[in-house]
C-alpha positions as CSV (number, residue, x, y, z in Angstrom):
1,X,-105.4,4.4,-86.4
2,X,-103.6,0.8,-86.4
3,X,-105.8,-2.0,-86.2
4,X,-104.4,-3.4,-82.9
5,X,-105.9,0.0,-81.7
6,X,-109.2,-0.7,-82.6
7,X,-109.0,-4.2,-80.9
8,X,-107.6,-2.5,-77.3
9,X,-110.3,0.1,-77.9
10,X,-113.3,-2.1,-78.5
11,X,-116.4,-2.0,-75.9
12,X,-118.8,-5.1,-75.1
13,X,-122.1,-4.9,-76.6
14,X,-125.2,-3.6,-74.3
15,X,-127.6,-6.2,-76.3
16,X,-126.0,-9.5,-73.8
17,X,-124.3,-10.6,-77.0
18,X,-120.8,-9.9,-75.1
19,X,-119.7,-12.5,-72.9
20,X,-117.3,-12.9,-70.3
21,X,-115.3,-15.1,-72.5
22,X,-114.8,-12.2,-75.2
23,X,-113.8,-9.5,-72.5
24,X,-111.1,-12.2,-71.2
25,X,-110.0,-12.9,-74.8
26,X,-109.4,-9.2,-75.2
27,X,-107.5,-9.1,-72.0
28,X,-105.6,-11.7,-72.8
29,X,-104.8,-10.1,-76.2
30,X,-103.6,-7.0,-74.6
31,X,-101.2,-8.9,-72.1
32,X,-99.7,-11.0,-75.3
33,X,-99.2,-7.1,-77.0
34,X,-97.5,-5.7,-74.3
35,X,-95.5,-8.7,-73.7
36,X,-94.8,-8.5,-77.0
37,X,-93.7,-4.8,-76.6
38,X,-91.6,-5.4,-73.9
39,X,-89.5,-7.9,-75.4
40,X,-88.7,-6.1,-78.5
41,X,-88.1,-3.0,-76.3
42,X,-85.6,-5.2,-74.1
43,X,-83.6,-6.3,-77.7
44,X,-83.7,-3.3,-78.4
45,X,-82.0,-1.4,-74.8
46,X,-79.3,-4.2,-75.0
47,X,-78.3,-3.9,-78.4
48,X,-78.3,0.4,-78.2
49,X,-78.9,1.3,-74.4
50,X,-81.9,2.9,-72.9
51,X,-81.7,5.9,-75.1
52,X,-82.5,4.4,-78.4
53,X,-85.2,5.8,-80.4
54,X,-88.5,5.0,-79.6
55,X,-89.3,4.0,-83.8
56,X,-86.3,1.3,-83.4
57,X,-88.8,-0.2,-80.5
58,X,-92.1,0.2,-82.9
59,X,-90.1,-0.8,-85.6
60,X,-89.2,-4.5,-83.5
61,X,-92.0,-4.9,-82.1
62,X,-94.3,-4.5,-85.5
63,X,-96.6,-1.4,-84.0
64,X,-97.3,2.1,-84.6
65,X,-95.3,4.5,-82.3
66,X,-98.6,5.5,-80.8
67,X,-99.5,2.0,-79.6
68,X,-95.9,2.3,-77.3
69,X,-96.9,6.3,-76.1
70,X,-100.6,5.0,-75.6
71,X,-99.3,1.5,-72.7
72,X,-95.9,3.7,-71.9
73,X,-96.2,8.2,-71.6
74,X,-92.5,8.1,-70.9
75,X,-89.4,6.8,-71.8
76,X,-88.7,6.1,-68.0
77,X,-92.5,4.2,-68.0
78,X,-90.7,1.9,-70.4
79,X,-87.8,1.4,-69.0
80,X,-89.0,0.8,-65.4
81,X,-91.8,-1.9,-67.4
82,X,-89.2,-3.5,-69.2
83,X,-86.9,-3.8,-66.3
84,X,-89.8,-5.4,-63.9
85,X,-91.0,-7.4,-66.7
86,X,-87.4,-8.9,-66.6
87,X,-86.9,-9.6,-63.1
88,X,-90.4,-11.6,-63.0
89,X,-89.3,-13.7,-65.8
90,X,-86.4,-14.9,-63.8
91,X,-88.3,-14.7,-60.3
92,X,-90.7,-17.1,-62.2
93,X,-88.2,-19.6,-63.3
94,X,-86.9,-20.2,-60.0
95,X,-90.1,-22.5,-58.6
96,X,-90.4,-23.8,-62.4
97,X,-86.5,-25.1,-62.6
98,X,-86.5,-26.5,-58.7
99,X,-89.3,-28.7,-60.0
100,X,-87.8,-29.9,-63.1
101,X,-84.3,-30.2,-62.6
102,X,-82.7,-33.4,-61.4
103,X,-81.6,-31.7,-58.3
104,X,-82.0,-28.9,-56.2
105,X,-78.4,-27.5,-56.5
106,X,-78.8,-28.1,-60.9
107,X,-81.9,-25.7,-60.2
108,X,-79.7,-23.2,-58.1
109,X,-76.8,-23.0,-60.9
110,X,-79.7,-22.9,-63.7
111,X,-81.4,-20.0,-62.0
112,X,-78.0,-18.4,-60.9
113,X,-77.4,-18.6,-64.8
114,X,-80.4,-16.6,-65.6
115,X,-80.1,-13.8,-62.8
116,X,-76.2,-13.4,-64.4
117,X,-78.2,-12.7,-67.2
118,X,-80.1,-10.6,-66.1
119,X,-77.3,-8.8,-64.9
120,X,-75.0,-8.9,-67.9
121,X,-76.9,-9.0,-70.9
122,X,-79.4,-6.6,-69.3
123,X,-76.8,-4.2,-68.6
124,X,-78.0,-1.3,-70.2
125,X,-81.2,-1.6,-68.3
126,X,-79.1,-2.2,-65.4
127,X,-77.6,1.1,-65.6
128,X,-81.3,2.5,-65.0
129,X,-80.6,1.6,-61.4
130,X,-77.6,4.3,-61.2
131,X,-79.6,7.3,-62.9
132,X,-80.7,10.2,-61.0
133,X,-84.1,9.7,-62.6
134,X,-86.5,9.9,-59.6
135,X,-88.8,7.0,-61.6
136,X,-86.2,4.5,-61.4
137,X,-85.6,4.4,-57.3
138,X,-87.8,1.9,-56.9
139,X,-86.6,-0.6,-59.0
140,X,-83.4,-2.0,-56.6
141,X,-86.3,-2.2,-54.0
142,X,-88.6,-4.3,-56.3
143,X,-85.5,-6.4,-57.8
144,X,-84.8,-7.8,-54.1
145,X,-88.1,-8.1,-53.1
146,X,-88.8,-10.9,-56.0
147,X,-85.3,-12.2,-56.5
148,X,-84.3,-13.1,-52.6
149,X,-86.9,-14.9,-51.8
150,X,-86.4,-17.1,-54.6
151,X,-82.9,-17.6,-54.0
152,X,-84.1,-18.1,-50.4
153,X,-86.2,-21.2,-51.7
154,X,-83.5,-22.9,-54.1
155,X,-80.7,-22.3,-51.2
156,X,-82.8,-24.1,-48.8
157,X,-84.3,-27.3,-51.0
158,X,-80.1,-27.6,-51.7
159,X,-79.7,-27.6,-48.1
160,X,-81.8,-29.5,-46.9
161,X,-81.1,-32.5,-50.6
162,X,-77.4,-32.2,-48.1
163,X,-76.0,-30.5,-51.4
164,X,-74.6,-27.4,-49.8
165,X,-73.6,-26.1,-46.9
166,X,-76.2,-24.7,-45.0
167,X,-76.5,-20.8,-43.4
168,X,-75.7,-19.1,-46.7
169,X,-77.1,-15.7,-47.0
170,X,-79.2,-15.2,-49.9
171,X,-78.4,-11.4,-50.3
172,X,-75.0,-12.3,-49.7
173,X,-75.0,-14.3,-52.8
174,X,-76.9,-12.4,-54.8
175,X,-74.8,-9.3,-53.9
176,X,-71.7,-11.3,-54.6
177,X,-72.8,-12.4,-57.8
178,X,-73.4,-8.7,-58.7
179,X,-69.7,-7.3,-57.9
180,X,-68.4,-10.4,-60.1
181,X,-70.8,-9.1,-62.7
182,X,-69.0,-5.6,-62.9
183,X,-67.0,-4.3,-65.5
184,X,-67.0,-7.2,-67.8
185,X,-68.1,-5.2,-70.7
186,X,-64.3,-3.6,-70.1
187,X,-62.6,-6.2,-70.2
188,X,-62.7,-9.1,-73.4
189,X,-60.5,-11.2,-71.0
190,X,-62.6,-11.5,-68.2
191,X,-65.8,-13.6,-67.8
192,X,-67.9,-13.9,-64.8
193,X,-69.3,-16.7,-65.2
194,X,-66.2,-18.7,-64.6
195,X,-65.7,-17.1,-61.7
196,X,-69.6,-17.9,-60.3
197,X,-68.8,-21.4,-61.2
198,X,-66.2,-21.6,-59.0
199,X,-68.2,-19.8,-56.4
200,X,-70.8,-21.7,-56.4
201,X,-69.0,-25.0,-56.2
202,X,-67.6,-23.8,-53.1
203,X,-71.0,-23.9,-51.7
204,X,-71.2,-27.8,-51.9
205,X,-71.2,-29.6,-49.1
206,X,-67.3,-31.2,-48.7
């Protein structure tokens, strides 16, 4: 078997040799290796779609296709991982940019970039959301439940820095920034994110 195998698959010793620190030294191994997975597995559903071959993944992510069967049984385990591994990243980054940006609304468009991202660049993930698979119904739940709220918070600090109008609607937004986000891979001509610019400078305070 690999060698990243026998690492995951190590046991402490019984003789107190083991300490705490090595047991959080593998964990923290086996979080950076699946983190690693899931980004290579994330290149790789942009660049070919959801259905690409499971070796492309291994072959990205530098591991044995075992070591992908053994953290994901599934194709659809993946996918869901991937996708929810995405959606933190950019639930994560909203607290992270309102406190280093120069200003609350810089945060908001910084943020607003990222979940467009999310949107567009994700897109073949995205498309998970419309199958009929019964492992992916969950996901539009999960993808509000972290993303509003932190469109919630950056809405608010801008309100409340008099940058933008208060009362907006955080779904609202959100929602709105999604129907832009349609059918741009159709069209060479059209580009979203011109549009969200504009939209989001009509939230600023006259």
């Amino acid at each position: 078997m690999p060698r990243d195998h026998e690492k995951e698959s190590a046991v402490p010793t019984t003789d107190g040799s083991d300490t705490g620190g090595t047991a959080r030294h593998m964990r923290a191994d086996a979080r950076r290796n699946q983190e690693k997975l899931l980004a290579a597995a994330a290149e790789v559903f942009v660049g070919s779609g959801v259905d690409a071959p499971i070796r492309q993944i291994a072959a990205r992510a530098g591991v044995g296709m075992g070591t992908i069967y053994r953290h994901f049984p599934t194709r659809s385990d993946l996918v869901v991982a991937v996708f929810r591994h995405q959606i933190e990243e950019c639930a994560e980054a909203g607290p992270r940019l309102l406190s280093e940006a120069g200003s609350p609304f810089t945060a908001l468009q910084r943020w607003i970039d990222l979940f467009v991202d999310l949107l567009v660049t994700k897109h073949g993930l995205a498309q998970a959301l419309q199958s009929d698979n019964s492992r992916f119904a969950p996901l539009h739940a999960y993808f509000l439940d972290r993303l509003q709220p932190v469109a919630t918070r950056l809405l608010d600090a801008a309100a409340e820095a008099g940058e933008i109008r208060p009362g907006i609607h955080p779904y609202e937004l959100l929602r709105g920034i999604g129907n832009l986000c349609i059918g741009h891979d159709d069209d060479p001509r059209y580009d979203p994110r011109r549009l969200i610019t504009l939209l989001l400078q009509g939230l600023r305070r006259p």
